[in-house]
C-alpha positions in Angstrom: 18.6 -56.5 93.7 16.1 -54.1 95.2 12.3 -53.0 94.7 10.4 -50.8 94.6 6.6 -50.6 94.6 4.8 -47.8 92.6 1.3 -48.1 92.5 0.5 -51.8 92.0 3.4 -51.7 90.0 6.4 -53.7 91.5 9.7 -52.3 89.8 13.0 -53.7 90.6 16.4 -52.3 90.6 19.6 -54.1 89.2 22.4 -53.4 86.7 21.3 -54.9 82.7 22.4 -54.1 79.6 20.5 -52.4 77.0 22.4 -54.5 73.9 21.1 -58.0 74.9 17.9 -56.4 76.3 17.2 -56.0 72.5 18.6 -59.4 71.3 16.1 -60.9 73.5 13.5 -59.3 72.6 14.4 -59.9 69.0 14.8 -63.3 69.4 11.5 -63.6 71.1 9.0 -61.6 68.6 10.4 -62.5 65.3 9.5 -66.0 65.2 5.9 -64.9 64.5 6.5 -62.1 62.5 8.3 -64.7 60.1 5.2 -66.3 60.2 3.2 -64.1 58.9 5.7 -63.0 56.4 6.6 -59.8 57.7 9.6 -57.7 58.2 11.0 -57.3 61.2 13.3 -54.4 61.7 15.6 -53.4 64.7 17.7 -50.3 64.7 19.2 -47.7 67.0 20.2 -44.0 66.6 22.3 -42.1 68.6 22.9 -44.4 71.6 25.7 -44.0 73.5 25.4 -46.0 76.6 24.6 -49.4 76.9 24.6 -50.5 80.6 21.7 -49.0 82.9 19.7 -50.0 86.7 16.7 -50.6 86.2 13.7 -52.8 85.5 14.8 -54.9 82.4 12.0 -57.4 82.7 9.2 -54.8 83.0 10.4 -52.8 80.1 11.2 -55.9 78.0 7.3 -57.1 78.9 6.5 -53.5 77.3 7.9 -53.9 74.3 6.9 -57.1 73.5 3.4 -56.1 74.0 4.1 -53.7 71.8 5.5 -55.7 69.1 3.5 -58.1 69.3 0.0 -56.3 68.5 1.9 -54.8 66.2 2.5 -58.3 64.3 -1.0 -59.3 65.0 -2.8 -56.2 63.7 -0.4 -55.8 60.7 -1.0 -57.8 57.6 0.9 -60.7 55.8 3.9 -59.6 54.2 3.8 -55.9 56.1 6.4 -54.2 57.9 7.1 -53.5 61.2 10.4 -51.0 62.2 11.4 -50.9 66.2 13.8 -48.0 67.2 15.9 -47.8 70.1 16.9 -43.5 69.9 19.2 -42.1 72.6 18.5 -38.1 73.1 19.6 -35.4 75.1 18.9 -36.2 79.0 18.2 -33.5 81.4 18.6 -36.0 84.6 22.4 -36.5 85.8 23.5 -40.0 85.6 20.7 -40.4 84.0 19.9 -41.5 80.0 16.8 -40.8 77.7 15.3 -43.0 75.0 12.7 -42.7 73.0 11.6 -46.5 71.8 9.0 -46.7 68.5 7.3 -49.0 67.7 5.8 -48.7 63.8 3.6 -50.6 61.7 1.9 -50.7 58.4 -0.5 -52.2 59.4 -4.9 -51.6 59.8 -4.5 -49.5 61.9 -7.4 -47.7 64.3 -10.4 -45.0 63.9 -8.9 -41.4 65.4 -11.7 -41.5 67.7 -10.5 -45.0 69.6 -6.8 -43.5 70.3 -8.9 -41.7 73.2 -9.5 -45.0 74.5 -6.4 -47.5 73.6 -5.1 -47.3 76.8 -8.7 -48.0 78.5 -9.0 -51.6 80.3 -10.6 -53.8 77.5 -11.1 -51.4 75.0 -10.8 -52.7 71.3 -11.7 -50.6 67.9 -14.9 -51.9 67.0 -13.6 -53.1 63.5 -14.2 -56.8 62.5 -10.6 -57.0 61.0 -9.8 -56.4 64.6 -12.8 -58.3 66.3 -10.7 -61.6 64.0 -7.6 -61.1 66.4 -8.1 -62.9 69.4 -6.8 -60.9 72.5 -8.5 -58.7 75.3 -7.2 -55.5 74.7 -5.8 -55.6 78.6 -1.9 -55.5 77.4 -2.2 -51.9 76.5 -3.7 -50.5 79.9 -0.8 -52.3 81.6 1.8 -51.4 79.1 0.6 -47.4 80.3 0.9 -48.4 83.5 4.1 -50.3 84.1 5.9 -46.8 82.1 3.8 -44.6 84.4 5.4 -46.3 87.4 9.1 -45.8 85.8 8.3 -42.3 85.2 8.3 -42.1 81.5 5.7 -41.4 78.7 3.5 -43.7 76.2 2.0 -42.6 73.1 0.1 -43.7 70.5 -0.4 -42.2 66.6 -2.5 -44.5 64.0 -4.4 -43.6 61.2 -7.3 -46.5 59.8 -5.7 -48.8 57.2 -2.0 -47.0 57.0 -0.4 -48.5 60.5 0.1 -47.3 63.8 2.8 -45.8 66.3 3.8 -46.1 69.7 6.5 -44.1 71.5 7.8 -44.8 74.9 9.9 -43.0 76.7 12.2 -43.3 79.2 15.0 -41.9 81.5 17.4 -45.1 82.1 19.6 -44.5 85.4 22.9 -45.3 84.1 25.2 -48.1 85.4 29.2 -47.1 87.2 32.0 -49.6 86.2 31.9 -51.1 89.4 28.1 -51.9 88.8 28.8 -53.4 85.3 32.1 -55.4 86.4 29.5 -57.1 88.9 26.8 -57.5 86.4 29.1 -59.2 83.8 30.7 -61.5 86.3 27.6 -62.6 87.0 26.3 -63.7 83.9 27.0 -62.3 80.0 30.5 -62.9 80.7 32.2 -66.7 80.7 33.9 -67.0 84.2 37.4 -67.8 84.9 38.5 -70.4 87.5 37.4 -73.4 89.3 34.1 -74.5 89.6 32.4 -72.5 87.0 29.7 -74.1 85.1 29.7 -71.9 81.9 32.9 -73.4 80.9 32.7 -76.8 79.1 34.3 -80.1 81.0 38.0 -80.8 79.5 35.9 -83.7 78.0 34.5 -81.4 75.4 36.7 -78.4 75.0 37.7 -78.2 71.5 34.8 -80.2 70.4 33.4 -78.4 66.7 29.5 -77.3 67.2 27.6 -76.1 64.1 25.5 -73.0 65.3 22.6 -72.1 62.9 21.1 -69.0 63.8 19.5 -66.6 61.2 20.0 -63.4 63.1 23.6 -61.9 63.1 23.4 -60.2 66.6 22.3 -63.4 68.3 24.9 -65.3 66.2 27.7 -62.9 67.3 26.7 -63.6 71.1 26.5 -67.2 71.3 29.6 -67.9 69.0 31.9 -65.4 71.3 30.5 -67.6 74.5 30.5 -70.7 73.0 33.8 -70.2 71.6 35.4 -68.8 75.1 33.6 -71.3 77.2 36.0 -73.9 75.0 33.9 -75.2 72.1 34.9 -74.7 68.4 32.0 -72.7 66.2 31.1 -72.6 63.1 27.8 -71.0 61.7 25.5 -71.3 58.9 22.4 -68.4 58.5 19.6 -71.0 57.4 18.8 -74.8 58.0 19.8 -75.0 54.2 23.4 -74.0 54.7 23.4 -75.9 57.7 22.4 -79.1 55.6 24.4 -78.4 53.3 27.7 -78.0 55.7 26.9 -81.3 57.4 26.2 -83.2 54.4 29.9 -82.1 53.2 31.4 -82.7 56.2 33.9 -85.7 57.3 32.5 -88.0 59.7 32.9 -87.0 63.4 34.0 -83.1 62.3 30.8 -81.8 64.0 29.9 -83.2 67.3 26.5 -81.3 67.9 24.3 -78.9 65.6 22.2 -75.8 67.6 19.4 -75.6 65.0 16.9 -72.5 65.5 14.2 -73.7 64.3 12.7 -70.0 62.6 14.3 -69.4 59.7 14.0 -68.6 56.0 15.0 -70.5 53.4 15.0 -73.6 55.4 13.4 -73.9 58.9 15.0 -75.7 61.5 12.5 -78.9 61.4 13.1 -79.4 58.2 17.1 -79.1 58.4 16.8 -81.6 61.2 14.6 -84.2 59.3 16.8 -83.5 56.4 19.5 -84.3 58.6 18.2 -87.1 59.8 17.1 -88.9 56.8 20.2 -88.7 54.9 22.8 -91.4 53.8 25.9 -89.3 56.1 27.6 -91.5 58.3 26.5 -89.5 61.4 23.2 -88.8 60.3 21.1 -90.7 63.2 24.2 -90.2 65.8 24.7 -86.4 65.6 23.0 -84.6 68.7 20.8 -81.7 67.5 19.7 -79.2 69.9 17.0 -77.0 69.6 17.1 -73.5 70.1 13.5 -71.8 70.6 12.1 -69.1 71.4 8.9 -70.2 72.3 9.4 -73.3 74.6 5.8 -74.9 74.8 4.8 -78.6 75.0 3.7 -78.3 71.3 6.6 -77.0 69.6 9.0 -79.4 71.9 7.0 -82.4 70.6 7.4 -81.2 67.0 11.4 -80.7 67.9 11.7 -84.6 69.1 9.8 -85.7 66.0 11.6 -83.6 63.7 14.6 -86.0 64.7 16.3 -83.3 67.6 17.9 -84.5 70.9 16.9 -81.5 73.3 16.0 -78.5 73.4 17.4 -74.9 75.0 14.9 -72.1 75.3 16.0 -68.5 73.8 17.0 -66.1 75.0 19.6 -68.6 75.5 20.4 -69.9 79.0 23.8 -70.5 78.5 24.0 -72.7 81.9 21.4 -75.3 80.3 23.1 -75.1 77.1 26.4 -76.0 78.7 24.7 -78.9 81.1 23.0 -80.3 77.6 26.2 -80.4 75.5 27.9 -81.8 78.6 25.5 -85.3 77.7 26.7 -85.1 74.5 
């Protein structure tokens, strides 16, 4: 890994991969965007590569920023779309994308998109003056794209939503570069010594996976199940319920419960879980699988009745050392 410093800007350099780039970043705004009721949408047009050098982390801390004003500014029940767009690049070994962000939300007086990407500027609105926040994420959002050589802009018009378009030219990853990448961690490792592979102990052993979004389900089944583990999945803690409640005793030996969900959040599946007449209702471990891994939502976790907990995106390393205890 190497870095480089532009401006007060510390950019680093190593191989990632554009798919799970997104997953996270999914995974880590749509908890409260469920909150607040609100549709979440992830889509991607035209892209052709997926694996890139670059800063992952600084343009994953963009995006969030984006997202997330865009969930605090827009109103229960609204609608927010992010699109990933791949278009014709100019640079060789090189890749352009255009990345929106769109609400439908409040959005802001014509006058203030002058100033959105001024240090602690905020529209002087008292819909806006409600939302607690700085208005600091935006000036270093501008700047962190500045120092990658790209391009932010935002469109809003008051009370129909807002825009923001960043874009960027992505240096695109060789085989060689990806091969590495992949060995080193999206990819379960062969051979001795590995510790993404469960212990003989546990291979085989049947998990229940409930995860409400299908990309993040696809990912952690195919690992799970490679690393030795037997899946199956369930969209909402009420299908989970219902699966375990139907189940034989000792046919699941662990539940991974998200705990955002519709229909049936995790902390309720768990308690549900827990507080039924199944055989393996107080024995079965439940882990948590969060997105947002404060004190708080932990102690809410253990009292819903769960056994652990694995922050998301998921470290698949402490997800194998916590069903190892199992």
């Amino acid at each position: 890994m190497s870095k480089i410093e532009k401006g007060k800007i510390e950019l680093t350099e190593e191989p990632f991969c554009l798919r799970e780039l997104i997953t996270d970043i999914n995974s880590i705004t749509r908890p409260e965007a469920l909150q607040k009721g609100q549709e979440l949408l992830f889509r991607t047009v035209d892209v052709v590569h997926t694996d890139f050098i670059g800063d992952a982390g600084r343009i994953r801390q963009v995006l969030i920023n984006l997202i997330t004003n865009a969930v605090k500014y827009t109103q229960n029940g609204g609608r927010i779309i992010v699109e990933v767009q791949e278009v014709t690049g100019r640079t060789p070994g090189a890749a352009s994308f255009v990345f929106t962000v769109e609400d439908n939300g409040i959005g802001m007086d014509p006058d203030f998109l002058n100033y959105i990407f001024v240090p602690f500027s905020r529209a002087d609105d008292s819909k806006v003056r409600r939302v607690q926040g700085t208005g600091l994420g935006m000036s270093i959002a501008q700047g962190i794209v500045s120092a990658m050589n790209g391009n932010i802009q935002a469109e809003s018009r008051k009370g129909q939503g807002s825009r923001f378009i960043v874009t960027l030219n992505l240096k695109i990853a060789d085989s060689d570069q990806v091969a590495e990448h992949r060995m080193a961690g999206f990819e379960i490792q062969d051979g001795p010594g590995s510790d993404t592979r469960c212990s003989d102990r546990l291979r085989g052993k049947r998990l229940l996976l409930v995860e409400d979004n299908e990309l993040n389900m696809e990912i952690a089944e195919t690992i799970l199940t490679e690393a030795g583990f037997a899946v199956e999945n369930a969209e909402n803690g009420k299908e989970a319920l219902d699966m375990f409640l139907a189940s034989e005793p000792g046919y699941y030996q662990a539940v991974l419960m998200d705990l955002q969900m519709p229909v049936m959040d995790g902390y309720t599946a768990a308690k549900e879980i827990r507080s039924s007449t199944h055989p393996q209702a107080l024995k079965v471990p439940v882990i948590a699988l969060t997105a947002n891994a404060f004190a708080e939502d932990m102690a809410k976790a253990l009292a819903a009745g769960m056994n652990d907990h694995v922050s998301k995106p998921i470290d698949y390393k402490r997800l194998i050392s916590v069903l190892e205890k199992i």
